[in-house]
C-alpha positions as CSV (number, residue, x, y, z in Angstrom):
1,X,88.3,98.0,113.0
2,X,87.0,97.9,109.5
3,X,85.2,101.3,108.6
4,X,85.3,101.0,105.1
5,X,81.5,100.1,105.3
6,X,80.6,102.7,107.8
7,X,79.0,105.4,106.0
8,X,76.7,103.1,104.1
9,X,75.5,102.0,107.6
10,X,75.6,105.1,109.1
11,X,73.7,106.3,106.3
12,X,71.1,103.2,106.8
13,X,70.6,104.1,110.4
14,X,70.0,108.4,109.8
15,X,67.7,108.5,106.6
16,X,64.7,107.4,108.3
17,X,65.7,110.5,111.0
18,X,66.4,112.8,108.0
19,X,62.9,112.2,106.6
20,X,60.9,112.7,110.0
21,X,63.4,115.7,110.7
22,X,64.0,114.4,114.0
23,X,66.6,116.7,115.3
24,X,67.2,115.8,118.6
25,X,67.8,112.3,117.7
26,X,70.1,112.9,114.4
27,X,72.3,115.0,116.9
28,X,72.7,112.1,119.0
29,X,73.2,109.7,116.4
30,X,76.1,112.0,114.8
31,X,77.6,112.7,118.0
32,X,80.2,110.1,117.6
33,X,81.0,109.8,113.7
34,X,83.8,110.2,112.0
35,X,83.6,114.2,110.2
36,X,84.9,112.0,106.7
37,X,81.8,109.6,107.0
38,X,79.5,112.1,107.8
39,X,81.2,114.1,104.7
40,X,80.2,111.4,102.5
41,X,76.9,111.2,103.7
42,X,76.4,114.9,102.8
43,X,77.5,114.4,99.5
44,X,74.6,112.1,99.1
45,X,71.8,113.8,99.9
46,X,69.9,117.0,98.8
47,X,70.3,120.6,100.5
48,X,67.4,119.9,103.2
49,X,68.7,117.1,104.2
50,X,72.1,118.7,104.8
51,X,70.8,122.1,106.0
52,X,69.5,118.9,109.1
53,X,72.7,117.8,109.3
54,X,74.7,120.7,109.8
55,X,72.2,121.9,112.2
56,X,72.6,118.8,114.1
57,X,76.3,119.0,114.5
58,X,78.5,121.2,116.4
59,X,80.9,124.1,115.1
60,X,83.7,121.9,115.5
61,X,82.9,118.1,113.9
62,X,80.7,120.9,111.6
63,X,83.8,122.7,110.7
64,X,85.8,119.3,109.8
65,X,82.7,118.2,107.5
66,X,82.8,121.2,105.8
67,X,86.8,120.9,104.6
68,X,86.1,117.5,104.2
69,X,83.1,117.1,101.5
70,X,84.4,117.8,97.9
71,X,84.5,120.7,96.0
72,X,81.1,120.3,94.3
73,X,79.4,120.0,97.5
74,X,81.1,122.4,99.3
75,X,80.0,125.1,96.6
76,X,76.4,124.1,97.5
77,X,77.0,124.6,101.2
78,X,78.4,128.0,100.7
79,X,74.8,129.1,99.3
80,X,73.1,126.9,102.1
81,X,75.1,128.3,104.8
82,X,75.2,132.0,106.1
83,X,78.7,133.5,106.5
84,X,78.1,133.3,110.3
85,X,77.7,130.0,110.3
86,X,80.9,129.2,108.2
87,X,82.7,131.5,110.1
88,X,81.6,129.6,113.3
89,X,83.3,126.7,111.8
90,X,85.9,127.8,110.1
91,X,87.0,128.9,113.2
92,X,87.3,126.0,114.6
93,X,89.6,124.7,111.4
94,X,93.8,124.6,111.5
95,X,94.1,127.7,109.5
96,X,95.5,125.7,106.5
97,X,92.5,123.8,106.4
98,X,90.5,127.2,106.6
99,X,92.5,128.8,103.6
100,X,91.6,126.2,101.4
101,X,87.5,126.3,102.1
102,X,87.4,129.4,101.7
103,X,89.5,130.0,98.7
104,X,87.2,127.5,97.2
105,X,84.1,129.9,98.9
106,X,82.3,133.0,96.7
107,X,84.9,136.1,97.0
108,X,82.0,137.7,98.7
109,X,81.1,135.1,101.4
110,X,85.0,134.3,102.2
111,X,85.4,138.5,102.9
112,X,82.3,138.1,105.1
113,X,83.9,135.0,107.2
114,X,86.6,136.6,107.5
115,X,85.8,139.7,108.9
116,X,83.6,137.9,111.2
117,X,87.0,135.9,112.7
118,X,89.7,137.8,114.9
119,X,91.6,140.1,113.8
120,X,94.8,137.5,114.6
121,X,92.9,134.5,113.3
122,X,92.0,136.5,109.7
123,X,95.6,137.6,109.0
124,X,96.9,134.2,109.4
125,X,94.3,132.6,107.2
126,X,94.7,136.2,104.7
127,X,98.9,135.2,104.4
128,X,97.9,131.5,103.4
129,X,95.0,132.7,101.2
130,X,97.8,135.0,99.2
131,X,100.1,131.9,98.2
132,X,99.0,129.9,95.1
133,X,96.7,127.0,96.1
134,X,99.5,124.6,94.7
135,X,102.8,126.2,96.3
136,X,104.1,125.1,99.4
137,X,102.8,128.2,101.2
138,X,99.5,127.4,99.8
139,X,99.3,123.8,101.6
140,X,101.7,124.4,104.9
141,X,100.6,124.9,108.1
142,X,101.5,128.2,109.9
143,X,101.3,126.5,113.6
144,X,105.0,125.1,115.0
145,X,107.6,125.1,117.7
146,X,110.4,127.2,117.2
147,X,113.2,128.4,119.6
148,X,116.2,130.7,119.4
149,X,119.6,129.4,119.0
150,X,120.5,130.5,122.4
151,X,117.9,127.8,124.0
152,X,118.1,125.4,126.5
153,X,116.7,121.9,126.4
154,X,115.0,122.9,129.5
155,X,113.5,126.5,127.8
156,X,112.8,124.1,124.7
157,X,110.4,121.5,126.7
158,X,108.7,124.2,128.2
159,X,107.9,126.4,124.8
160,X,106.8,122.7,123.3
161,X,104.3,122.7,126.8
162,X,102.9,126.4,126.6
163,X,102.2,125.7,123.1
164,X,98.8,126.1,121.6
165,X,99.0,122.7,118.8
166,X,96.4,120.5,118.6
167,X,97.9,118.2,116.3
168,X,101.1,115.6,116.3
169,X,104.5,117.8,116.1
170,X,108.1,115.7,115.8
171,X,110.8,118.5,116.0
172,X,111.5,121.5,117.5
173,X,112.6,124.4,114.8
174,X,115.6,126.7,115.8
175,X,115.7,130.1,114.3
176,X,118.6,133.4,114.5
177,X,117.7,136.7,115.7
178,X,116.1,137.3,112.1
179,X,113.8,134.2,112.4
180,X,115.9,132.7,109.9
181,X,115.6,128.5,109.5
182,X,119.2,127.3,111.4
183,X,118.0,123.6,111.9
184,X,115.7,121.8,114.0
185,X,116.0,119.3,117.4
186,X,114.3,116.0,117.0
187,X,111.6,115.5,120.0
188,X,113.8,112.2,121.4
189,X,116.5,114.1,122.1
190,X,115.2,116.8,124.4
191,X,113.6,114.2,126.2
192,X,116.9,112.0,126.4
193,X,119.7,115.0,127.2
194,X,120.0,116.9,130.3
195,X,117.8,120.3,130.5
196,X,120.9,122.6,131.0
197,X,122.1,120.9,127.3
198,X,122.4,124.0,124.8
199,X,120.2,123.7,121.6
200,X,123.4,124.4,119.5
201,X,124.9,120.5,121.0
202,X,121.3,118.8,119.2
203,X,120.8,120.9,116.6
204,X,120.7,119.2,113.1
205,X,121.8,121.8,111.1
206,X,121.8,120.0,107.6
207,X,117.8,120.1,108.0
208,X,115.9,119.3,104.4
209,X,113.4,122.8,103.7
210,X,111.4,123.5,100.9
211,X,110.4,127.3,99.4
212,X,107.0,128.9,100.1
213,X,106.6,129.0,96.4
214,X,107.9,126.0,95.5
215,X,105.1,123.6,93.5
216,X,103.1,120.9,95.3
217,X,104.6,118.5,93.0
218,X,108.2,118.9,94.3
219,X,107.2,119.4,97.9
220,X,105.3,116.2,97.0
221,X,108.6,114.8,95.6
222,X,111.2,116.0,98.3
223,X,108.8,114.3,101.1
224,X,109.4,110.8,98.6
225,X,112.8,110.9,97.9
226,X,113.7,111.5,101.6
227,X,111.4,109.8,103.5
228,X,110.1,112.8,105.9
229,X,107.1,113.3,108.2
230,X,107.4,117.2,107.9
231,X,109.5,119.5,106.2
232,X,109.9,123.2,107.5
233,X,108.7,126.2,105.1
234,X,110.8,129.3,104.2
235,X,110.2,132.6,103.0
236,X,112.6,134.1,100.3
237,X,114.4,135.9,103.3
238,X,115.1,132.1,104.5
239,X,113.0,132.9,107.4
240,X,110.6,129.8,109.0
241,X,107.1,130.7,108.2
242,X,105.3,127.0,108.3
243,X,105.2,123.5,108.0
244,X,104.1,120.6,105.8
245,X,103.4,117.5,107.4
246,X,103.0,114.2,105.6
247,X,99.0,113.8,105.9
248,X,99.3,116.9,104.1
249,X,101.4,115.6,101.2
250,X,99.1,112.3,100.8
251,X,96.4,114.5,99.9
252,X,98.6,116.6,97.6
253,X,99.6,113.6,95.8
254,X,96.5,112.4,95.3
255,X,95.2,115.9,94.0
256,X,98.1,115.8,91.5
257,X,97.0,112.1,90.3
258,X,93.8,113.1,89.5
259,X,94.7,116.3,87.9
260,X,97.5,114.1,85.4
261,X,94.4,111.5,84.8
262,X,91.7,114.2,83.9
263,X,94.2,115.7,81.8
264,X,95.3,112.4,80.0
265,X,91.4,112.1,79.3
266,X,91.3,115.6,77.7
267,X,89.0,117.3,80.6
268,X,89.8,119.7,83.8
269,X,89.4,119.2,87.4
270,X,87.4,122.0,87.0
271,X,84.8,119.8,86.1
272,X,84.2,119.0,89.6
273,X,83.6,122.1,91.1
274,X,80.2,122.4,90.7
275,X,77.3,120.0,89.7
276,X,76.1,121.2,87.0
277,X,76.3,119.6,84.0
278,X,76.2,122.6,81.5
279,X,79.7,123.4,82.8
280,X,80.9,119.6,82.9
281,X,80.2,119.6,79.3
282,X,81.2,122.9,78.4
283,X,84.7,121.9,79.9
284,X,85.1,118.9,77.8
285,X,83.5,120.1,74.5
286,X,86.8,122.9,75.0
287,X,88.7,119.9,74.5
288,X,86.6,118.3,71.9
289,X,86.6,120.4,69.6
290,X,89.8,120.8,68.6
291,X,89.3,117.3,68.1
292,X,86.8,117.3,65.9
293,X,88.6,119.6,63.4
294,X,91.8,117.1,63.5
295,X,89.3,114.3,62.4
296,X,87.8,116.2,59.6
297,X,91.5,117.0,58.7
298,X,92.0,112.8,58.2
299,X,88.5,112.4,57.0
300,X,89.7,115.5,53.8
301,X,93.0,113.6,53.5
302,X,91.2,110.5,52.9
303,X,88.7,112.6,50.1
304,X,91.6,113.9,48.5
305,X,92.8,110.6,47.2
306,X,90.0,108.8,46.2
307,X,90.2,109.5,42.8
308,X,93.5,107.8,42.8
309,X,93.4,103.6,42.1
310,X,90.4,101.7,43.5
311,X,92.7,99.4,45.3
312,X,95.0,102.0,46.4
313,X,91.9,103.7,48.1
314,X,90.5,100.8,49.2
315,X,93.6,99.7,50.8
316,X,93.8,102.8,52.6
317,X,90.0,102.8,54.3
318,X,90.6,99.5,55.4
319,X,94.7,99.7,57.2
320,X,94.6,103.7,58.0
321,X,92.3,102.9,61.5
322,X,95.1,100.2,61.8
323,X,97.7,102.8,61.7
324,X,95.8,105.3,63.5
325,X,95.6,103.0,66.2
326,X,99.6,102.0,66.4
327,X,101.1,105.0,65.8
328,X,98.4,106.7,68.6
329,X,99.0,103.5,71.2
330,X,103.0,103.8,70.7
331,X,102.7,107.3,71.4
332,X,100.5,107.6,74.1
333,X,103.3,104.7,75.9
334,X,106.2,107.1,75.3
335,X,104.1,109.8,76.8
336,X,102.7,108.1,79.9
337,X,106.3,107.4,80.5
338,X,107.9,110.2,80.3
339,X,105.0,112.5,82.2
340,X,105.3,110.0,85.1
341,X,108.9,110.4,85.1
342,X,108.7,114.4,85.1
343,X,105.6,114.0,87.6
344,X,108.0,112.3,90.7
345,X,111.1,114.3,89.5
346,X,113.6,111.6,88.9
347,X,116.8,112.2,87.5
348,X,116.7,110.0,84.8
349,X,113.6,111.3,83.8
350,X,114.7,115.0,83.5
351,X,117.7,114.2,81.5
352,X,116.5,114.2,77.9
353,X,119.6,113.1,75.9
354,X,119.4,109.8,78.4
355,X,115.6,109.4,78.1
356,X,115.6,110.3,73.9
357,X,118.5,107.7,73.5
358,X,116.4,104.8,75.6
359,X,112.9,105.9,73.7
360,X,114.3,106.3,70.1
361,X,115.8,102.5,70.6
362,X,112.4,101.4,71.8
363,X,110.4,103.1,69.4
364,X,112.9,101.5,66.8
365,X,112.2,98.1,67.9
366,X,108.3,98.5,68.2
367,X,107.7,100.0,64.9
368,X,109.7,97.4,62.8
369,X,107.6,94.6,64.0
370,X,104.8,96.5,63.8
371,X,105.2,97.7,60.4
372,X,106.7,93.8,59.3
373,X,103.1,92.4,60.9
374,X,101.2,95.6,59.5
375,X,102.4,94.5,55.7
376,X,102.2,90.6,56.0
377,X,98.6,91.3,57.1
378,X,97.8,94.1,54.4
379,X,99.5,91.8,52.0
380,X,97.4,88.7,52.8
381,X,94.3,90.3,52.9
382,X,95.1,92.1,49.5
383,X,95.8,89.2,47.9
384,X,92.8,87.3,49.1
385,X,90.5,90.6,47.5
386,X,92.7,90.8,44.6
387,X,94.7,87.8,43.7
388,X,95.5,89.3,39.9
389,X,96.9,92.6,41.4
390,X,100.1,91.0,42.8
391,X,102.5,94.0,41.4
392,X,99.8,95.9,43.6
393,X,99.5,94.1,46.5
394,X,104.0,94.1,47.2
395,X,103.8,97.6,46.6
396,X,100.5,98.4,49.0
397,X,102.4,95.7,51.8
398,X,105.5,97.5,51.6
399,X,103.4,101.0,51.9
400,X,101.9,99.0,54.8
401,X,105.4,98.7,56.1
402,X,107.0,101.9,55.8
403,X,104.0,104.0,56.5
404,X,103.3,101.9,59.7
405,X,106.9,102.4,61.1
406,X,107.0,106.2,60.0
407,X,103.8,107.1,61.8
408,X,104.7,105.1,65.1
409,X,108.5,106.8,64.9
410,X,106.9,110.4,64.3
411,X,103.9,109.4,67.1
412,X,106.6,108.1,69.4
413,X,108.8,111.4,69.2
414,X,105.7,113.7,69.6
415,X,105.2,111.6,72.7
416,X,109.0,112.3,74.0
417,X,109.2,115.9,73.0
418,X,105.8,117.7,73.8
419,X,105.8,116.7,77.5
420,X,109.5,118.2,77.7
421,X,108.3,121.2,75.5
422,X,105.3,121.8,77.6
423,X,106.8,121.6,80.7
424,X,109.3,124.1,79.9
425,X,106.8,126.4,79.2
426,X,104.9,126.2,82.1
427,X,102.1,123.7,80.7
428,X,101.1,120.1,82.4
429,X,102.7,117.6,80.6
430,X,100.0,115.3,81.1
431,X,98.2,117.1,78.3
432,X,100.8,116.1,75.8
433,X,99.0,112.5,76.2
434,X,95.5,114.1,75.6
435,X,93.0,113.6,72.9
436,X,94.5,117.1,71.2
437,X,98.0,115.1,70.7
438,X,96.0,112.0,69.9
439,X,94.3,113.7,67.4
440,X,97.2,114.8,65.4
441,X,98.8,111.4,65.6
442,X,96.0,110.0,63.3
443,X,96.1,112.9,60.9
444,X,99.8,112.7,60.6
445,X,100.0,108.8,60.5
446,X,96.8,109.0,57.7
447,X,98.7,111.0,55.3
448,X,101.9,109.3,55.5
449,X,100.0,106.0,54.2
450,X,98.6,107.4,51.9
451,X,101.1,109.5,50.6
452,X,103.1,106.2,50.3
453,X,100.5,103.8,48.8
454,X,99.8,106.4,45.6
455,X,103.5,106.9,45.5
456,X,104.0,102.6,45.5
457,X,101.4,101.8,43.7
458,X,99.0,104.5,42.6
């Protein structure tokens, strides 16, 4: 069935009911939509419109809408919404999914919610709530099947039966007397052996875990590089304290993509928290900024030497942009290839002597060419503005040449090193192929060439 068109039609077939406030009728119409296309619909439309919606729905389709919308919209609803009301639908959330709306939820409305829930259901949600948002306790789900070592197929079946899980399981965990992670029984085999079969006899005790503190990012990369549906959760006691299920990890992926992309573009996800575009901009102009200052930097280095010769300076305003752009291009490659390597965690990418030696002969290759075309063209053009100035116009070329390969080597190893440098201490890498990095590229690239051209030929 193709839904990709669905909340456009959906949407179609409710405004007219959201302008005459028809209640009764929107309830009916929403009854059997999908929580992520009324989500989108919600994003769409102003706070009366979704105080309609909400009203229309019930706590649990409610509940999935409101862990569903994004982060912007959610904000809203937190103001639109009493706590009651979130707590009514929280409630009806897996309590993973009801950590992360509320830790996204005004300190003082999440406390409200969650005083209004159980006393059972609040410490559940409180234990995810105190794991970073991007750890693996942060994102697992508490809920799982779990038996002790001393089990039965038969005692297995019927814990997997009394159990309270509303969503798809695949294994069943096996713990000590300390609720220590031992290994875990695959579903087909307690429904292929005979119920008197010990646990111990199926038991896959070489059973692929993850930390609760480990990052998304490797949870994210352990799920790739082995092909799992769910990975069990441990405590630093080794005890089993949750799960991560793949859904799970396809979301945390694509969190992590956008993260890398709004950091390659020199702004924060934070952007998208709210709407308002006094913080949008405030976000980026913290990045712009620093940009600014690197480009008066280049624009002082250019003032500097213009009292040198005319052609010299001339020269230089018209090839620096040229080298700018190189040098920034070639760097900004290295970079976007070495933060995708460090992003999925392969080998070859954390190595840096292997990933240095393959760069550096790249980089090698790529700036002689570039500096060999960057000269014939500086020289060509020269000679067609000065054709007397010959003596000049070799000497600007071959400035051409060796500032052109000097700034792409120097961009090139800024790109290898500062997402290796930044990682190590604790900083995305993907910022090493921001505007800040870019920025320094041109001022660095600017004053090699001209550096080189008065020393040629000034």
């Amino acid at each position: 069935m193709v839904v990709e068109n669905q909340p456009k039609i959906l949407l179609n077939e409710i405004e007219p009911l959201l302008e005459a406030q028809h209640r009764a009728v929107l309830s009916h119409a929403l009854a059997d939509q999908r929580p992520s296309d009324i989500a989108e619909i919600v994003e769409l439309v102003d706070n009366e419109k979704r105080r309609l919606i909400f009203d229309a729905l019930d706590a649990e389709t409610a509940g999935e809408v409101l862990e569903k919308v994004d982060e912007a919209t959610r904000s809203e609803l937190g103001d639109l919404l009493s706590p009651r009301e979130i707590g009514a639908m929280v409630a009806e959330l897996d309590h993973d999914d009801a950590a992360d709306v509320l830790a996204e939820l005004p300190d003082d409305v999440s406390e409200e919610v969650l005083q209004a829930l159980g006393p059972d259901e609040s410490a559940k949600i409180r234990r995810l709530m105190s794991y970073s948002e991007d750890s693996a306790g942060g994102i697992m789900d508490p809920l799982l099947i779990k038996v002790p070592l001393t089990a039965t197929v038969a005692e297995a079946v019927e814990k997997m039966r009394a159990a309270e899980i509303d969503q798809d399981f695949y294994c069943v965990y096996v713990v000590d007397e300390q609720d220590r992670l031992v290994g875990d029984v695959r579903l087909r085999l307690l429904l292929t052996q005979p119920k008197e079969t010990p646990i111990v006899d199926l038991m896959d005790r070489d059973v692929i875990y993850v930390h609760a503190s480990d990052d998304q990012e490797t949870v994210r990369n352990v799920f790739s590089k082995n092909d799992l549906i769910v990975v069990p959760v441990v405590d630093p006691q080794h005890r089993l304290i949750g799960r991560i299920t793949a859904d799970r990890i396809i979301e945390v992926a694509e969190e992590e993509a956008a993260e890398d992309l709004y950091s390659m573009a020199g702004t924060d996800p934070e952007e998208l928290d709210s709407f308002s575009v006094i913080n949008a901009a405030r976000i980026r102009m913290t990045w712009l900024l620093p940009c600014l200052c690197g480009t008066a930097v280049t624009a002082m280095v250019m003032i500097f030497f213009k009292h040198y010769n005319q052609l010299v300076f001339l020269a230089a305003a018209a090839f620096a942009p040229m080298i700018q752009a190189m040098s920034g291009n070639a760097g900004l490659q290295t970079s976007a290839i070495v933060v995708s390597g460090l992003a999925t965690g392969r080998l070859a990418a954390l190595r840096f002597a292997q990933v240095c030696t393959r760069e550096v002969r790249i980089a090698l290759l790529v700036a002689l060419c570039c500096g060999i075309l960057g000269g014939v063209a500086c020289g060509m053009l020269l000679v067609a503005r000065a054709p007397d100035a010959s003596t000049n116009v070799l000497r600007l070329a071959s400035a051409m040449v060796i500032a052109m390969f000097s700034a792409i080597m120097v961009s090139t190893t800024l790109g290898l090193l500062l997402p290796f440098l930044f990682r190590r201490i604790g900083i995305d890498p993907a910022i090493s192929s921001g505007p800040l990095v870019t920025t320094a590229n041109d001022s660095i690239s600017v004053t090699i060439y001209m550096l080189l051209a008065i020393a040629l030929a000034g």
